[in-house]
N, C-alpha and C positions, 0 to 999 in steps of 0.2 A: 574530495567528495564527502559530503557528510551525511547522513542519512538521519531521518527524521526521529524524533524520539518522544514527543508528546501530541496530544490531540487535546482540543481545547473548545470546550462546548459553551458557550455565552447562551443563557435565554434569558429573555427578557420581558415577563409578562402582568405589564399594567401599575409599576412602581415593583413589583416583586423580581429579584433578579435570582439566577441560579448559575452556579456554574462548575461542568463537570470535566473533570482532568483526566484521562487516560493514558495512560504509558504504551507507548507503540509497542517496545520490545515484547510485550502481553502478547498483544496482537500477531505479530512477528510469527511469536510460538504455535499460534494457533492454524497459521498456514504451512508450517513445518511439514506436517505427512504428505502435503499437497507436493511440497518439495522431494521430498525423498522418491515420493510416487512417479516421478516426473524423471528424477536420475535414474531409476530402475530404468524406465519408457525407453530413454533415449538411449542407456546401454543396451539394453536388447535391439535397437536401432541398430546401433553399430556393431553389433556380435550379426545381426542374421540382413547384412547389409541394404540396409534402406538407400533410397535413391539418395544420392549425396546432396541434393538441391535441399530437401526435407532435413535431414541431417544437419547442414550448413543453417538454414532457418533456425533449427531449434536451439541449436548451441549458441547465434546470433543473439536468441531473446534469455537465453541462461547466462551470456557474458554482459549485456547489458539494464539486466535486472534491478542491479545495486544505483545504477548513473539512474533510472527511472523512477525510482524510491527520491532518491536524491532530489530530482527535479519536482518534487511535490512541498520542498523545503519550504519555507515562508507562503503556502497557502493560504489565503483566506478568501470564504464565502461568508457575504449577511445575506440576510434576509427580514425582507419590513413588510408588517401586514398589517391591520388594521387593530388587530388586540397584542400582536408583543413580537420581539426581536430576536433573531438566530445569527449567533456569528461562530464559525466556525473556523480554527487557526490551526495549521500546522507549524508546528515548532521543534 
């Protein structure tokens, strides 16, 4: 499983090209507290016994989280308009 690691912005407007390289792992970081926030959530789940159905849910989309990244691997969207062009690449 390999998980993404750059984003790759192509534009393209009217003979002028541009193009802008992002490093996922950035990004990554940036969702971090969202994570932590989320382990707290679900610990306190299981300390003051949430229904096990919810429970089981939540754990389902935290052990699946990484294959989901993963599956975004070789993405790409264009986009064609009348004055310039968007391609967007996961790499």
């Amino acid at each position: 499983m390999r998980i993404p690691w750059l984003l790759i912005f192509k534009i393209k407007d009217e003979g002028k090209g541009v193009s802008l390289y992002i490093l996922l792992p950035l990004i990554y970081l940036l969702f971090l507290p969202l994570i932590v926030l989320g382990a707290v959530v679900f610990a306190l789940m299981v300390a003051f016994g949430a229904g096990k159905e919810k429970r089981e849910s939540v754990q389902a989309l935290i052990v699946h989280l990484p294959q989901l990244l993963a599956a975004s691997w070789g993405t790409e969207i264009i986009v064609h308009s009348e004055k310039s062009d968007v391609k967007i690449v996961v790499k």
